[in-house]
ROVO-299308 format. One record per residue (C-alpha): z, x, y. Coordinates in steps of 0.25 Angstrom, whole numbers, padded with zeros to 4 digits, always signed. Layout:
N
ZXY
...
This chain:
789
+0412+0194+0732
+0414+0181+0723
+0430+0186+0723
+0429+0185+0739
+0421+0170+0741
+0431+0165+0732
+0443+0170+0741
+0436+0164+0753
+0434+0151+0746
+0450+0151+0741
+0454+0154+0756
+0445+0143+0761
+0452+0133+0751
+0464+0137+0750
+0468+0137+0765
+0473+0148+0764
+0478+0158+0776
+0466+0167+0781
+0473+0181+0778
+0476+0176+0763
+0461+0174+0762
+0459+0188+0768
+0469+0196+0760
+0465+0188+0747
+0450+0194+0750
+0453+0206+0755
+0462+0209+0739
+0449+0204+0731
+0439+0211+0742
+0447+0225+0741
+0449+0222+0727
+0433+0221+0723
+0431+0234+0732
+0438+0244+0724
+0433+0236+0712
+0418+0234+0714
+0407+0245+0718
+0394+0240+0720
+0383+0251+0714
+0369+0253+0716
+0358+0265+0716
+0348+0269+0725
+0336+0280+0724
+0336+0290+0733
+0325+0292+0744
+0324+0276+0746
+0320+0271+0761
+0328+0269+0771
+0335+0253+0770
+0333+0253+0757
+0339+0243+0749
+0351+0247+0741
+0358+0232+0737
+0362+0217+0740
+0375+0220+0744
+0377+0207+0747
+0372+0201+0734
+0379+0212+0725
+0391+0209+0732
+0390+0193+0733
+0392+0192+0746
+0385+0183+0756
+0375+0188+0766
+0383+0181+0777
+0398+0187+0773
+0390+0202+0774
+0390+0201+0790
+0402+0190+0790
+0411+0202+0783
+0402+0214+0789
+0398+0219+0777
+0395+0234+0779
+0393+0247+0771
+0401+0258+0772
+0396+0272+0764
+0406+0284+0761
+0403+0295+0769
+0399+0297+0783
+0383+0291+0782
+0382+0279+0779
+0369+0277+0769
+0368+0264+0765
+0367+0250+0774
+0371+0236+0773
+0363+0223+0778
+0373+0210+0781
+0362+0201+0783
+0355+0203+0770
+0367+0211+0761
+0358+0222+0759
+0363+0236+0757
+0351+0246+0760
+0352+0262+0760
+0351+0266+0776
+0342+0278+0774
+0334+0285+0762
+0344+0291+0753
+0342+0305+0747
+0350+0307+0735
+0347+0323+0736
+0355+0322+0750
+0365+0314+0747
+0370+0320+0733
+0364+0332+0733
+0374+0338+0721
+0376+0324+0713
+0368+0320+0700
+0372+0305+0707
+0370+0300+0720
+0382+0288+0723
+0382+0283+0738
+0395+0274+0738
+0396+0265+0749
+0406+0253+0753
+0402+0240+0757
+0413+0234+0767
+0416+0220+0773
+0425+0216+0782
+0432+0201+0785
+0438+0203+0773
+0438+0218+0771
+0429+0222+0757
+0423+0236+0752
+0415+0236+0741
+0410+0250+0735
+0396+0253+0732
+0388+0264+0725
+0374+0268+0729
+0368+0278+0719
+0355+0285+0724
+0346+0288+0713
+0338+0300+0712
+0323+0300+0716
+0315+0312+0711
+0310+0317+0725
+0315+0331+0724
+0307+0340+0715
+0314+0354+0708
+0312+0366+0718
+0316+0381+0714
+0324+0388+0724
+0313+0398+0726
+0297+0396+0724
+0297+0408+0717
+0304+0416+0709
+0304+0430+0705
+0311+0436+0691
+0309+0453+0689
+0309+0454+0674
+0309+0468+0666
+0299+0468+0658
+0307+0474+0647
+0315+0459+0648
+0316+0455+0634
+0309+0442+0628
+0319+0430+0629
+0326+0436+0643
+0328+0425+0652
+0327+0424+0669
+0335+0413+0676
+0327+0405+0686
+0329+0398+0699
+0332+0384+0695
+0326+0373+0701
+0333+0362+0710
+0331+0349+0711
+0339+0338+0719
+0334+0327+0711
+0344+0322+0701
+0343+0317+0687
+0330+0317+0679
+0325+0319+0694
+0330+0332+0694
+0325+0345+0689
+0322+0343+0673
+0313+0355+0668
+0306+0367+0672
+0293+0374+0666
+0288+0388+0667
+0273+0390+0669
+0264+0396+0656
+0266+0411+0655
+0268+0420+0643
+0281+0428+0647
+0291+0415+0649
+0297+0402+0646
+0307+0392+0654
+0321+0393+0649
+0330+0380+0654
+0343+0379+0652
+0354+0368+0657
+0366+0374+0662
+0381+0366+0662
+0380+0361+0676
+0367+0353+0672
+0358+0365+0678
+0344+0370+0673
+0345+0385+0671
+0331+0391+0670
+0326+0402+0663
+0314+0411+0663
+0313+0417+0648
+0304+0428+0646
+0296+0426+0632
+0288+0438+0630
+0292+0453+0635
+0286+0456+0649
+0277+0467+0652
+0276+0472+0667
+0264+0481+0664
+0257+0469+0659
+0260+0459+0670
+0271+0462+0680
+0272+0449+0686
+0273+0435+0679
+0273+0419+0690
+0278+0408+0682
+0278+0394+0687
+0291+0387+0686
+0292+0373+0687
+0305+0362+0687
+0303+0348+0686
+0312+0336+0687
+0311+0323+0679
+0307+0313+0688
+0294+0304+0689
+0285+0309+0693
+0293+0324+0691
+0295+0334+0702
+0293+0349+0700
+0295+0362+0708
+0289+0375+0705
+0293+0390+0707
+0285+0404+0704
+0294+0412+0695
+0288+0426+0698
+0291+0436+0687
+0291+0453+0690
+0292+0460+0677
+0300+0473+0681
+0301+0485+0675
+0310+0488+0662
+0323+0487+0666
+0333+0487+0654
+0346+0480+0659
+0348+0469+0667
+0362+0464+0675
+0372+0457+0666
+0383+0449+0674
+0398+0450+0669
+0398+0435+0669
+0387+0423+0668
+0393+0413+0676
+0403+0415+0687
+0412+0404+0689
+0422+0403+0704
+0429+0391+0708
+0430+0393+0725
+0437+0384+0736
+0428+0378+0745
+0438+0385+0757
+0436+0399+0752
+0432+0408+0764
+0418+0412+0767
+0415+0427+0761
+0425+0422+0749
+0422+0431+0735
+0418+0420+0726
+0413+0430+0713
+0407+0443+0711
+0395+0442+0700
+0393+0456+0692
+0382+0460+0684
+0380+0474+0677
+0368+0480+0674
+0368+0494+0666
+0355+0500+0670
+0355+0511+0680
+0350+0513+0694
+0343+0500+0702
+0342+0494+0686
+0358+0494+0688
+0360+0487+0702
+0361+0474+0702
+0359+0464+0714
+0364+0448+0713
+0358+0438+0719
+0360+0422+0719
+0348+0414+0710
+0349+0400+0706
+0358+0397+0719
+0357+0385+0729
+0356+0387+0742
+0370+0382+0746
+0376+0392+0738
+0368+0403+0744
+0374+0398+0757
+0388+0397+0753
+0388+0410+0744
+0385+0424+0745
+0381+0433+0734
+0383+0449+0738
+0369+0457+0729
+0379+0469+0728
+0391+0465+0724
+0388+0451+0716
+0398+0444+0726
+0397+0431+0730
+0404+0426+0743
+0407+0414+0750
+0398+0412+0762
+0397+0396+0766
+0408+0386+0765
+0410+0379+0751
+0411+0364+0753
+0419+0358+0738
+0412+0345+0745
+0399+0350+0746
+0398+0358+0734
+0407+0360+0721
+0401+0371+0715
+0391+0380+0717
+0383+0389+0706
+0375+0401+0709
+0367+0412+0701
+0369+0427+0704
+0356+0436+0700
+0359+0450+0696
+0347+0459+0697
+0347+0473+0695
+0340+0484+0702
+0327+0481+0692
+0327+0468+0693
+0334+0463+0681
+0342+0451+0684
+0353+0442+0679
+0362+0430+0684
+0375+0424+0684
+0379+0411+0687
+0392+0408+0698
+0398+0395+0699
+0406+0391+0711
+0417+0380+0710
+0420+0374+0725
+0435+0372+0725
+0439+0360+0735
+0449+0363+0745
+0454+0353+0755
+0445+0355+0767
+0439+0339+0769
+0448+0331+0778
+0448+0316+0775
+0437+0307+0781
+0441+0295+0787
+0429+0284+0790
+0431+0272+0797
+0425+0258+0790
+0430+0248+0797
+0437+0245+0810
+0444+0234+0819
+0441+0237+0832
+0455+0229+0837
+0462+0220+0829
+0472+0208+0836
+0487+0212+0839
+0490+0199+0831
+0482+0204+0820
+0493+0205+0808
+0496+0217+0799
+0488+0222+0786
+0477+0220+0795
+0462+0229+0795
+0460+0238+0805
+0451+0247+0798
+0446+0252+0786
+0443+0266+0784
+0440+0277+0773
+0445+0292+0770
+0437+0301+0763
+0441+0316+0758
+0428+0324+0754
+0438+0334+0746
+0442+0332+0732
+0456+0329+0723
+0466+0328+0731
+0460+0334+0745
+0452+0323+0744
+0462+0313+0743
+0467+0306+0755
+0479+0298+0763
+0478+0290+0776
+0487+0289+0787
+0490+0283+0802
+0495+0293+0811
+0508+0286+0820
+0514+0273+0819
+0504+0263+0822
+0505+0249+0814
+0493+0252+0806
+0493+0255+0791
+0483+0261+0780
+0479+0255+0768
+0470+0262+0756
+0462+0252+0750
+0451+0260+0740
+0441+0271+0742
+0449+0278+0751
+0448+0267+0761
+0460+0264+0770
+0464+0252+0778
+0471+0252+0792
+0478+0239+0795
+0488+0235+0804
+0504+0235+0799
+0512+0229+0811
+0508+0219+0823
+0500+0224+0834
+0503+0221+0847
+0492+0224+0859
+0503+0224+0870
+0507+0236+0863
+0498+0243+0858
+0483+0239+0864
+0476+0248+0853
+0479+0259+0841
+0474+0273+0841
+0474+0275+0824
+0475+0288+0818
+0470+0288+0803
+0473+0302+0795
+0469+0305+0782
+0473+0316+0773
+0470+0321+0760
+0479+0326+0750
+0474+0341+0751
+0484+0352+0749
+0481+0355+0764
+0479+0342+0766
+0468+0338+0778
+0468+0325+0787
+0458+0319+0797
+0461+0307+0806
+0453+0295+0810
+0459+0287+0823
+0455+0272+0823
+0457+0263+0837
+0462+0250+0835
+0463+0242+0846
+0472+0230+0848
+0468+0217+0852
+0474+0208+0862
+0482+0193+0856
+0488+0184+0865
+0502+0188+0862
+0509+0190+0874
+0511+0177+0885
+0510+0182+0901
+0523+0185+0906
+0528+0184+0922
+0535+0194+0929
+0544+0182+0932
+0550+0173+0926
+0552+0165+0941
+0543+0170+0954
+0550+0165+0967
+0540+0165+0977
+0541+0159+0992
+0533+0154+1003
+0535+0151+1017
+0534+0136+1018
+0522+0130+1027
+0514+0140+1020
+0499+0140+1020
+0493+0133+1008
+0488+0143+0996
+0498+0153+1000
+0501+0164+0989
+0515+0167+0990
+0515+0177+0976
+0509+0179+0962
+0514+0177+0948
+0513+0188+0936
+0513+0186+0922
+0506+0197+0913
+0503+0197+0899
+0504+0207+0889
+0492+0205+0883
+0477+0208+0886
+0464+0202+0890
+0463+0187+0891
+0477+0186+0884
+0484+0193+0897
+0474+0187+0907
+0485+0178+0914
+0482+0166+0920
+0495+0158+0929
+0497+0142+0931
+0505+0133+0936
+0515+0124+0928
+0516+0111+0933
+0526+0101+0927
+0522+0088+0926
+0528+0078+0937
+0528+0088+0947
+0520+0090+0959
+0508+0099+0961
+0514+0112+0965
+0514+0119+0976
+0510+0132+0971
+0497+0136+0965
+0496+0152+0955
+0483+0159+0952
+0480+0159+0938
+0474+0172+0939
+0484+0181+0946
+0497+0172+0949
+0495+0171+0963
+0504+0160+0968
+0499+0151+0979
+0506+0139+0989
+0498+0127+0989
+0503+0120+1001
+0512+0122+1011
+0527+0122+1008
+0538+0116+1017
+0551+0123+1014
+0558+0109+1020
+0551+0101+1006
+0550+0113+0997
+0557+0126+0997
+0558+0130+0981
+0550+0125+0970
+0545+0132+0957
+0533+0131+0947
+0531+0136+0934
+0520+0145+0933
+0514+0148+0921
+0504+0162+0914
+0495+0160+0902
+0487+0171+0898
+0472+0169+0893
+0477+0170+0878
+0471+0160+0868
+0481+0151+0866
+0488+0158+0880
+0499+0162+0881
+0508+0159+0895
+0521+0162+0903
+0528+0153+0914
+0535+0158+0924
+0543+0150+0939
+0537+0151+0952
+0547+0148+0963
+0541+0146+0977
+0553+0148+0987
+0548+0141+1001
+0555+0148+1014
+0556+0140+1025
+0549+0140+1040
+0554+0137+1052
+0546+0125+1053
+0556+0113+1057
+0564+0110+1070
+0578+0107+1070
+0581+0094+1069
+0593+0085+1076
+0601+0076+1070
+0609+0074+1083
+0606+0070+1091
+0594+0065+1087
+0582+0069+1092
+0575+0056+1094
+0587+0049+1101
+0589+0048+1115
+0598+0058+1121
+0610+0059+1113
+0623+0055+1121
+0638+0061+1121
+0651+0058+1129
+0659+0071+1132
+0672+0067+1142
+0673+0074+1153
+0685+0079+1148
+0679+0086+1139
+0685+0101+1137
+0675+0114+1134
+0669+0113+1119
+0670+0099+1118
+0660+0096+1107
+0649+0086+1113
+0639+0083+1102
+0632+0091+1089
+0619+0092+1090
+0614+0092+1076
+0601+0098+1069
+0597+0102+1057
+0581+0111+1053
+0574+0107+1040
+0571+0123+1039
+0581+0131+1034
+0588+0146+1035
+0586+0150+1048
+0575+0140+1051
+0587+0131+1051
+0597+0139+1057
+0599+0131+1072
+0605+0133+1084
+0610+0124+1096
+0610+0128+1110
+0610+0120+1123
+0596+0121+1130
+0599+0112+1143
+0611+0105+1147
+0615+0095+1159
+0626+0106+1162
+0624+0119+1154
+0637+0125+1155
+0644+0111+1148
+0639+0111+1135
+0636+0121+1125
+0630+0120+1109
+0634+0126+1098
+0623+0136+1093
+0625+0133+1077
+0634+0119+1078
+0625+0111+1088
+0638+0106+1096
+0637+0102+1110
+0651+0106+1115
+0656+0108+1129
+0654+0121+1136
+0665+0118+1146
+0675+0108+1150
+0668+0095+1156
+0670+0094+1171
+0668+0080+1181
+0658+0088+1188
+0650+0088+1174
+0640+0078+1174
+0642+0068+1167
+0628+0066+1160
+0625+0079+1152
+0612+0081+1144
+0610+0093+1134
+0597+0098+1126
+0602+0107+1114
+0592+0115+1107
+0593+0117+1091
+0584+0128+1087
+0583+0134+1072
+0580+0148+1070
+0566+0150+1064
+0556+0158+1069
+0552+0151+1077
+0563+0143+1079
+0562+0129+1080
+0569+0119+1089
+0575+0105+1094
+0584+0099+1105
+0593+0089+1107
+0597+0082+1120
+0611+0077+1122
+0617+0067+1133
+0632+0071+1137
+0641+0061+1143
+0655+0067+1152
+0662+0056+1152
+0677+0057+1158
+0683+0053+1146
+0684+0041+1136
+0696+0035+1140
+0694+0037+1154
+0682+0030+1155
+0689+0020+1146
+0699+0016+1156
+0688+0015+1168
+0680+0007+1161
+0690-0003+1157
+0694-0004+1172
+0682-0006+1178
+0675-0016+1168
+0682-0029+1162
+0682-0029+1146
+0669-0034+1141
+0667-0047+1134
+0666-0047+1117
+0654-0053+1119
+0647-0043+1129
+0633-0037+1129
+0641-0024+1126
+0649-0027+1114
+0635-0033+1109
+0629-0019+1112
+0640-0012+1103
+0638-0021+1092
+0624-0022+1092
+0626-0005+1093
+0635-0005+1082
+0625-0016+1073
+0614-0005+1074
+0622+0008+1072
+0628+0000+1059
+0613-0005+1055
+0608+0010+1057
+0619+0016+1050
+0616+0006+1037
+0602+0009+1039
+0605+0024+1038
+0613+0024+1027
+0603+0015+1017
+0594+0024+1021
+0600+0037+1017
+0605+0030+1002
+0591+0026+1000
+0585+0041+1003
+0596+0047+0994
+0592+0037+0984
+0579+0042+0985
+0579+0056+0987
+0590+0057+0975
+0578+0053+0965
+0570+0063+0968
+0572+0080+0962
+0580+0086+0969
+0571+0099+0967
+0559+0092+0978
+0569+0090+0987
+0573+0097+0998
+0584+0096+1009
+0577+0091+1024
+0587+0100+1030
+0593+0111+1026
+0608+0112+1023
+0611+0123+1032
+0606+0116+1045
+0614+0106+1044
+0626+0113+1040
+0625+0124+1050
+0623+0110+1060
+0637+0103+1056
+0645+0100+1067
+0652+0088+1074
+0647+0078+1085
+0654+0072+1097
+0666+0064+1094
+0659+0052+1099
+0647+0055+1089
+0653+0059+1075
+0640+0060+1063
+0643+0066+1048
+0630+0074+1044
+0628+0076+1031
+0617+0084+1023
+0619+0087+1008
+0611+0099+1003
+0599+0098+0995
+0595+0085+0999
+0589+0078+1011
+0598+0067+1012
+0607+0067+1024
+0620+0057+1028
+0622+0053+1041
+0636+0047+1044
+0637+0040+1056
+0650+0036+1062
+0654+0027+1075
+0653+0034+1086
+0664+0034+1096
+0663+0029+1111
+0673+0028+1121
+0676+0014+1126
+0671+0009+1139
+0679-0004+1146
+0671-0017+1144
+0660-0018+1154
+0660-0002+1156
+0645+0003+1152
+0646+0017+1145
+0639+0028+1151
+0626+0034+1148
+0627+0039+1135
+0638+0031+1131
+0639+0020+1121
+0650+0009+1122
+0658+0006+1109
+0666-0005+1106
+0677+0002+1096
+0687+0011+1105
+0698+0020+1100
């Protein structure tokens, strides 16, 4: 005890790792219990709870470590006799002790018993010896005993008596006997080798049947104890008539050495005797006297023949010997006796006992090799060698035995555990003994594995592509993410968040953290949005938790929500207006008409057809280009003010639409109208209200045209900071290319979209007019220029 506070105290200063300390008190602790036995002694017959020792103080242990290292007792064998008090350290005997039951055959009575802690393990060894208490007295086998003497029996003969039995041991046990007064006797005791009191009845003065045919003497046996007990028995003599000769056996003792296996009806000896005389004086009967009780049971003695059998099972264990008297009588009732001593040989017929002391119920996957599972013993009830014994574990587990002392064993663990593994071990403990056929018995012990939190969650993708219908209604669920983990309990109990960088805007999705369930916020529009990601990440409930991340990418499809919209002509502008000559041949190419959908695929697939027209056969559109061409040739009986309605359509479901109006002018040709102008109207002055009306035209188209080109450097500029990844085109590529095309000669414009961006140039050129003479007014839908070529 003073060898363990010492270790305690070095660890405590030393700073030292935990497991030195353990292993440091685990040496000196198995050390002092193969060196240290703790002895007492205890009368027999004492009450129930009573008090045996402090183990505590014999031990110098502090009442408060007896339930801190749950101090316990352990007895060897299957009853456990004896109790131990952690509160007060107090060993006490768990019922009253009878020695007589517990030793029956043992001049001493030594109860051994182990006192075991644990956290650190520790056995001590302990003695208990139960000392006799004289509260058996002597009792003869039979309350009366019955001799036939001859009366022609010669002074000095001697009679053998039953002897008495005591099971007190000791000066407790039987010490003396005495015979009562009478004229013809006297008490011959004798001590034999084996420490057992023969008794004799010797005859001192000649018998006379004539003069008394029957003799009772009290017998008495007393033992030494205070105050002494006695037991009394009638020995009843019958003086017979004259018989000369009595049996005479060929041999005093008969010695047999026997296996405790031998079959039952087994010849162990024959006893003889001889007896000379003639008729009934000459037949001689045996009988057993002098012979416990058990080995009446176990053997079988024939009157006839003087052959003794074997009727019970010989237990070596129970008994190592047994000694019987065999009585020869003859037919007149002349006796003598023979002694046979049996020797019990051991045979190997006790398998090994296995009992449990200690066990971990589970231990932690983490926990690390050379750890304690369990702490069990091995006892072999056979002798020599077949009771010597060898452990092993049956399979290839990762679990290991080691013998410490007093034929305990130690399973520990001799590899890592892993739960995910193997959730629990089913372990098979044999034991053999060394026996030339050599017996086994088998213990299985269940060690189950705890869970650690070893194992992060784990997703069934590294990247979930998901997608939603944009305009979607808000906390829409569009799918679920999966992460499992390997582990159990809390530690695979997954819980899912999002990860949201800083910087960035509140997302626009939301996940379950119980089950992954992935929710829209808001509605999307696939025109601002139509991609974006998150990182999604699963932490388990472990302490510290473990985690896994994992991409979520939302892919928004579009809806056939937007109209087409036109670039030309405009849709705000008055009627557009276009000069086609009256010579103008079939397929003349009048005007584009020019649109483009925000939408996209098939939602911004358009088509151009002619819904009215001033004359219906004299123009037609291209369904994909959007080109107003001539159907036929122009005729004079064409009017000359056309107006067309084309409608552009996409095709969405439902499809959406818009129109645009043209104004067509047949004009008979340029140069025609040229020259009738020129003739009719005299050539207008430099300074006339209509060159002021040109200029002041071509002052605002030039204003306009600066204005539109500041414009579009500073949206660049602007647009050009921002990430490329939160911006999207306003129209889709595929609109515009599939509108491309040419105008009118008089109307020539460069469209340009570049993909990816939302930036659009717009180059303008001069438009061509025909020249008009000086004083001529265009027509409607005619501009006058002053540049002619």
């Amino acid at each position: 005890g003073w060898l363990f506070w010492r270790a305690m105290a070095w660890g405590r200063r030393s700073g030292g790792s935990k497991r030195q300390v353990i292993l440091f008190i685990l040496c000196v602790c198995v050390c002092q219990s193969g060196a240290e036995t703790l002895r007492y002694s205890l009368p027999e017959e004492m009450e129930r709870d009573s008090f045996v020792a402090d183990i505590a103080k014999d031990l110098g242990v502090p009442l408060s470590q007896l339930a801190a290292r749950k101090a316990r007792v352990v007895s060897e064998g299957n009853e456990q006799l004896f109790r131990l008090n952690q509160n007060t350290g107090v060993l006490t005997a768990k019922e009253s002790l009878d020695r007589e039951e517990i030793c029956p055959q043992s001049d001493t009575c030594t109860l051994v018993f182990k006192i075991f802690f644990e956290n650190p393990l520790q056995l001590i060894r302990g003695e208990v010896e139960v000392s006799d208490v004289n509260d058996n007295s002597p009792v003869f086998p039979e309350k009366e005993m019955v001799l036939e003497i001859l009366e022609t029996a010669s002074p000095g003969s001697r009679f053998p008596l039953e002897s008495a039995q005591d099971k007190d041991v000791g000066i407790n046990g039987l010490q003396n006997y005495s015979l009562g007064p009478n004229p013809h006797f006297s008490l011959a005791v004798g001590t034999a080798k084996d420490g057992v009191k023969d008794l004799e009845l010797v005859l001192q003065r000649q018998l006379d049947r004539e003069e008394q045919g029957e003799l009772n003497l009290l017998l008495t046996a007393t033992d030494g104890g205070s105050p002494p007990r006695s037991g009394t028995a009638q020995v009843r003599i019958v003086v017979l008539d004259a018989n000369d000769n009595i049996p005479v056996f060929d041999r005093e003792v008969y010695e047999v050495r026997l296996a405790e296996n031998n079959p039952l009806e087994q010849l162990v000896v024959r006893v003889a005797a001889a007896d000379p005389d003639e008729g009934s004086n000459g037949e001689v009967h045996y009988t057993f006297a002098q012979t416990s009780e058990q080995s009446r049971q176990l053997f079988q003695l024939n009157p006839t023949t003087g052959e003794i059998r074997v009727v019970g099972n010989l237990d070596f264990e129970e008994a190592k010997s047994h000694k019987m008297v065999v009585k020869a009588t003859d037919g007149a009732g002349l006796s003598a006796h023979c002694k046979v001593q049996v020797e019990v040989l051991d045979v190997n017929d006790n398998a090994p006992e296995i009992a449990l002391t200690s066990l971990s119920a589970s231990i932690p996957e983490d926990a690390p090799p050379r750890t304690v599972v369990a702490l069990f013993s091995v006892r072999d009830r056979d002798s020599g060698d077949n009771g010597r014994t060898e452990c092993s574990i049956d399979g290839d587990l990762p679990f290991s035995l080691t013998p410490t002392f007093d034929n305990y064993y130690e399973l520990r663990t001799n590899a890592a555990l892993d739960r995910e593994r193997t959730v629990e071990y089913n372990i098979t403990i044999t034991a053999t003994d060394w026996g030339t056929k050599r017996l086994s018995s088998r213990e299985t012990i269940f060690v189950q594995i705890s869970d650690v939190n070893d194992n992060p969650p784990e997703f069934t993708q590294e990247v979930y592509t998901m997608s939603v219908t944009e305009n979607n209604s808000p906390m829409l669920r569009i799918g679920r993410m999966k992460a499992t983990d390997a582990d159990a309990g809390k530690n695979a109990r997954v819980n899912y968040a999002l990860v949201r960088p800083e910087g960035k805007e509140k997302p626009e999705v939301s996940i379950n953290a119980e089950n992954g369930d992935v929710y829209i916020l808001r509605p999307l529009d696939y025109e601002k949005v139509r991609t974006f990601e998150v990182t999604v990440r699963a932490a388990d409930g472990g302490s510290p938790p473990l985690s896994a991340q994992a991409v979520l990418r939302v892919v928004v499809r579009d809806e056939n929500d937007n109209a087409p919209v036109l670039l030309h002509p405009a849709p705000d502008s008055s009627a557009a207006g276009e000069l086609v000559p009256r010579w103008a041949p079939s397929g003349y190419l009048v005007a584009k008409v020019v649109a483009v959908d925000a939408d996209a695929g098939q939602n911004a697939w358009l088509s151009y057809e002619l819904a009215k027209a001033t004359e219906p056969g004299l123009f037609r559109v291209g369904l994909h280009s959007g080109e107003v061409r001539t159907a036929r040739a122009v005729t004079e009986r064409d009017a000359a003010r056309q107006r067309l309605i084309v409608l552009v359509r996409d095709r969405g479901q439902p499809s959406r639409s818009a129109t645009a109006t043209l104004a067509v002018a047949l004009v008979d040709g340029f140069s025609e109208a040229h020259l009738r102008v020129s003739e009719v109207a005299p050539a207008a002055e430099p300074d006339g209200p209509l060159t002021l009306y040109l200029i002041a035209s071509l002052v605002c188209v030039s204003a306009l045209f600066l204005a539109t080109a500041v414009a579009a450097v500073v949206a660049r500029v602007r647009r050009a900071r921002r990430s490329e990844a939160e911006t999207l085109p306003k129209f889709p590529t595929t609109a515009t290319e599939s509108n491309a095309g040419s105008l009118p000669r008089s109307y020539v414009y460069d469209v340009c979209f570049a993909a990816g961006t939302v930036n659009s140039e717009f180059r303008f050129l001069r438009p061509l007019f025909p020249c008009f003479p000086a004083g001529l007014p265009p027509g409607p839908g005619e501009q006058r220029s002053s540049v002619c070529s």
